[in-house]
C-alpha positions as CSV (number, residue, x, y, z in Angstrom):
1,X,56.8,115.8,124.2
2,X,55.7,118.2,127.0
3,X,58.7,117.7,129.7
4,X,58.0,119.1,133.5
5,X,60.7,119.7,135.3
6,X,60.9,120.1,138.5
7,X,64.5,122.8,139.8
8,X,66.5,125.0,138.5
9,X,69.6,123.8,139.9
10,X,72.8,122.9,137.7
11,X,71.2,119.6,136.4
12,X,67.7,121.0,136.1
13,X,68.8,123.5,133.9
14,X,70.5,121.9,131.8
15,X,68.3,119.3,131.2
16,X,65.8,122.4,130.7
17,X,68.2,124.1,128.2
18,X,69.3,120.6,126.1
19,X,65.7,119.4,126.1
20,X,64.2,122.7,124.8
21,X,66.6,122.8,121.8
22,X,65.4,119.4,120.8
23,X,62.0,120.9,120.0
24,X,60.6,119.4,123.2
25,X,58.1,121.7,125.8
26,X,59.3,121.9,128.4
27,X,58.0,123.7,131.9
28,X,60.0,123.9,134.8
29,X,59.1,124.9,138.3
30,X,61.6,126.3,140.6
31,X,60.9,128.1,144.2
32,X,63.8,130.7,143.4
33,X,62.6,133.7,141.3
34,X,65.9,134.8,140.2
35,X,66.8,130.9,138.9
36,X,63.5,130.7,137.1
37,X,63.7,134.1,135.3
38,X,67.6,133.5,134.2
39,X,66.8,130.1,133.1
40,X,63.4,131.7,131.2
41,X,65.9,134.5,129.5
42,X,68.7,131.6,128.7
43,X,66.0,128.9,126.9
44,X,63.0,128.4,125.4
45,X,61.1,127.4,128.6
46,X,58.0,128.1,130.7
47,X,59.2,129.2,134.2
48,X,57.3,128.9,137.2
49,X,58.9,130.8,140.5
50,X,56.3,128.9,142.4
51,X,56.9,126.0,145.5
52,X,56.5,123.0,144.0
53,X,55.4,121.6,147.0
54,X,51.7,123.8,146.5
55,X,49.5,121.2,144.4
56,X,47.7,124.6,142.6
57,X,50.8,125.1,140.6
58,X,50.3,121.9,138.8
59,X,46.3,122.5,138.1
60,X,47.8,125.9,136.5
61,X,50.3,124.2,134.5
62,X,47.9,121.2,133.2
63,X,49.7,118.5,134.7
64,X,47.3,115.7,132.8
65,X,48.7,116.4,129.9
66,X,52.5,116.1,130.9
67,X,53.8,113.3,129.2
68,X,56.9,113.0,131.7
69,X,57.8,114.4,134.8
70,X,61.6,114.9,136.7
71,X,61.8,116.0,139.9
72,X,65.4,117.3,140.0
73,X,65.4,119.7,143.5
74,X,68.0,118.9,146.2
75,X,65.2,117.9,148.8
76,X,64.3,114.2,148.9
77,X,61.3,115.5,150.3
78,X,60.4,117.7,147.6
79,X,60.7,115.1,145.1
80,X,58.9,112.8,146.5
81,X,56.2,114.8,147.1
82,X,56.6,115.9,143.0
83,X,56.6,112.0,142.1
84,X,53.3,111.7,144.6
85,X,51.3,114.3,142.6
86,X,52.4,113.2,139.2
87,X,51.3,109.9,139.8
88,X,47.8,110.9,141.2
89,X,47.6,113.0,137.6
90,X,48.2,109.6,135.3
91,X,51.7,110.8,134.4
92,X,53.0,108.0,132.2
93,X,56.6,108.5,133.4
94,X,58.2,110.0,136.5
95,X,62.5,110.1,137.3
96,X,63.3,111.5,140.5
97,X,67.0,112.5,142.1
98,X,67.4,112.0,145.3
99,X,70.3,112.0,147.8
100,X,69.1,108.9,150.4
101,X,69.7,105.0,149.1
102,X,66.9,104.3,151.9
103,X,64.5,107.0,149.9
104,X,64.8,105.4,146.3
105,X,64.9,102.2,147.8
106,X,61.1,103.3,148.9
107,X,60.6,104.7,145.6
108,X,61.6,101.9,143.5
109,X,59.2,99.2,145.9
110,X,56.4,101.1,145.5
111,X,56.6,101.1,141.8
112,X,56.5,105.3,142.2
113,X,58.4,106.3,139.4
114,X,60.3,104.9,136.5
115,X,63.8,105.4,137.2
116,X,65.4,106.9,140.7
117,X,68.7,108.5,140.4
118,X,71.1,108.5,143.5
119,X,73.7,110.8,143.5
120,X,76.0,109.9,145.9
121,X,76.4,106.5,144.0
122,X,76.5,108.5,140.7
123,X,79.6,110.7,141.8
124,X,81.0,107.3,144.1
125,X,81.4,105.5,140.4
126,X,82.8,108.5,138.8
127,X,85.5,109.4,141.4
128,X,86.3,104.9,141.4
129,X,86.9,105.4,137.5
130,X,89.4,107.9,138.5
131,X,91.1,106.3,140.9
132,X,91.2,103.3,139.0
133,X,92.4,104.5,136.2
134,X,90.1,103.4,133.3
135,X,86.6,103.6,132.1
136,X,83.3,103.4,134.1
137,X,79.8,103.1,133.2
138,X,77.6,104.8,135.8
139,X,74.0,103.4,135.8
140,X,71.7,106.6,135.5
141,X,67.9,107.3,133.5
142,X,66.7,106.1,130.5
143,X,66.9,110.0,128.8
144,X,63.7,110.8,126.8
145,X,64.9,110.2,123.4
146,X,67.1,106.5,123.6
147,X,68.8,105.1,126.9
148,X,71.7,107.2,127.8
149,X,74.1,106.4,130.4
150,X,76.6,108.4,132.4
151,X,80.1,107.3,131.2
152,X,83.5,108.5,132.3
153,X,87.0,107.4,130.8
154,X,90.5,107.8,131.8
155,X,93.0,108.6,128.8
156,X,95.8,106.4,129.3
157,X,99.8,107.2,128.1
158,X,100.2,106.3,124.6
159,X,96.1,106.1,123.5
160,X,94.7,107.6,119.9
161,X,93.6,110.8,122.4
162,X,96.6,112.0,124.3
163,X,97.8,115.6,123.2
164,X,94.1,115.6,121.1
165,X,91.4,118.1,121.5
166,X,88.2,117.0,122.0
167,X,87.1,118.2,118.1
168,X,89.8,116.1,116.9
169,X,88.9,113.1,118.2
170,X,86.2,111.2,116.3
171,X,83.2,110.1,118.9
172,X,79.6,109.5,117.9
173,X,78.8,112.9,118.5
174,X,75.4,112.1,117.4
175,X,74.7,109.8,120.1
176,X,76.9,111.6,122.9
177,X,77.0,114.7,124.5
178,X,80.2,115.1,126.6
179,X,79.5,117.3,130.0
180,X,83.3,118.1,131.3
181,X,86.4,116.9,131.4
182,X,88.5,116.0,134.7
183,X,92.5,116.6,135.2
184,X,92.4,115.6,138.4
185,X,92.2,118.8,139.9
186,X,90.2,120.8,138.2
187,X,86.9,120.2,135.7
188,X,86.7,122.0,132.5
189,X,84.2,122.8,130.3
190,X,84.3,120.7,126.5
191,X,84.1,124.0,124.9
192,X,87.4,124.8,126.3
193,X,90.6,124.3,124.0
194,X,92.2,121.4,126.3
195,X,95.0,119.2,125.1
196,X,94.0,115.6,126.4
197,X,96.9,114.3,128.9
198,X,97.2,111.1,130.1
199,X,95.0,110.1,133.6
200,X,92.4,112.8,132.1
201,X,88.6,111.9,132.1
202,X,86.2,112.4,130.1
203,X,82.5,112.4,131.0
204,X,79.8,112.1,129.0
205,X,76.3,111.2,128.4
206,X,76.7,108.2,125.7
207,X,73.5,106.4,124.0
208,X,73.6,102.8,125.5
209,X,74.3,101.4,121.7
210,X,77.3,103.6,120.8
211,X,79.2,103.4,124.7
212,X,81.4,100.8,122.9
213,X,82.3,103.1,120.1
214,X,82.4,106.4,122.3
215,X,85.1,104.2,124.6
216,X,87.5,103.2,121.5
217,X,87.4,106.5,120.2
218,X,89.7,107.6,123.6
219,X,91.5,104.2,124.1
């Protein structure tokens, strides 16, 4: 599929980076030259340092022929107006970010884009996992390749993954791709060598199908 994507910010990137290495085209714009030429050297992306918010950028990058768009920058504004353009180019799908309840709200009536994603609420159900002490399954975007959700879980005292590292633990790796890990304090990268300890958490992107099995694998 050719995949715009629109910000160079933590989650653009990565999305950029994971996409790519599926085999996928992807094209990202971002205003800051110094994000879009790290993020060019890092993964097999076109880079634009261009505004997205300047409609000739999108004539340049053939926007017609974009098969989905995600507007990922950290200005409701900016997204919005992304989400505008792709729908005046027939873009069959569109998920935006935003930051405002009161903008996706807008976004979702209007029938705008597929799927809105709200931050706030997205952290809010992660940091209530914690705090509750077990597992939570955070509403996010249907990904490009299966419905993926964003789940967290809480190793408990005495479960299958306490003192296990993450290699040793047997998830559906094929149908999950775990983002960090959470002691409370601090949040470490999975590539890390970190014992699991009780009231850690785990989050991860999980393909709808397999949450069940991704959950019992740390229970």
């Amino acid at each position: 599929m050719r995949i715009l994507i629109v910000g160079a910010g933590k989650l653009g990137s990565l999305l950029a980076k994971d996409l790519s290495e599926k085999g996928h085209e992807v094209i990202v714009i971002e205003i800051d030259e110094e994000k879009a030429r790290k993020l060019a050297e890092e993964a097999d992306v076109a880079a634009y340092a261009r505004d997205a918010t300047d409609p000739s950028v999108y004539e340049e990058i053939g926007l017609q022929s974009i098969d989905i768009v995600v507007a990922t920058t950290n200005k409701d504004e900016v997204n919005l107006f992304t989400s505008l353009i792709a729908r005046e180019y027939g873009v069959p799908r569109i998920v935006a970010k935003v930051r405002d309840s009161r903008v996706a709200q807008i976004l979702t009536r209007v029938g705008l884009v597929e799927d809105v994603v709200v931050e706030p609420q997205v952290i809010g159900s992660i940091i209530k996992g914690i705090i509750e002490g077990k597992y939570n399954v955070v509403e996010l975007v249907p990904v490009f390749t299966g419905n993926f959700r964003l789940v967290s879980v809480t190793i408990a005292e005495g479960s299958n993954a306490e003192g296990q590292l993450l290699d040793e633990i047997k998830y559906p790796k094929h149908g999950a791709k775990i983002l960090a890990i959470y002691d409370g304090k601090n949040f470490y990268d999975p590539g890390e060598l970190v014992r699991l300890e009780a009231g850690y958490q785990v989050i991860a992107l999980v393909r709808d199908d397999l949450i069940e099995d991704f959950l019992d694998a740390f229970r």
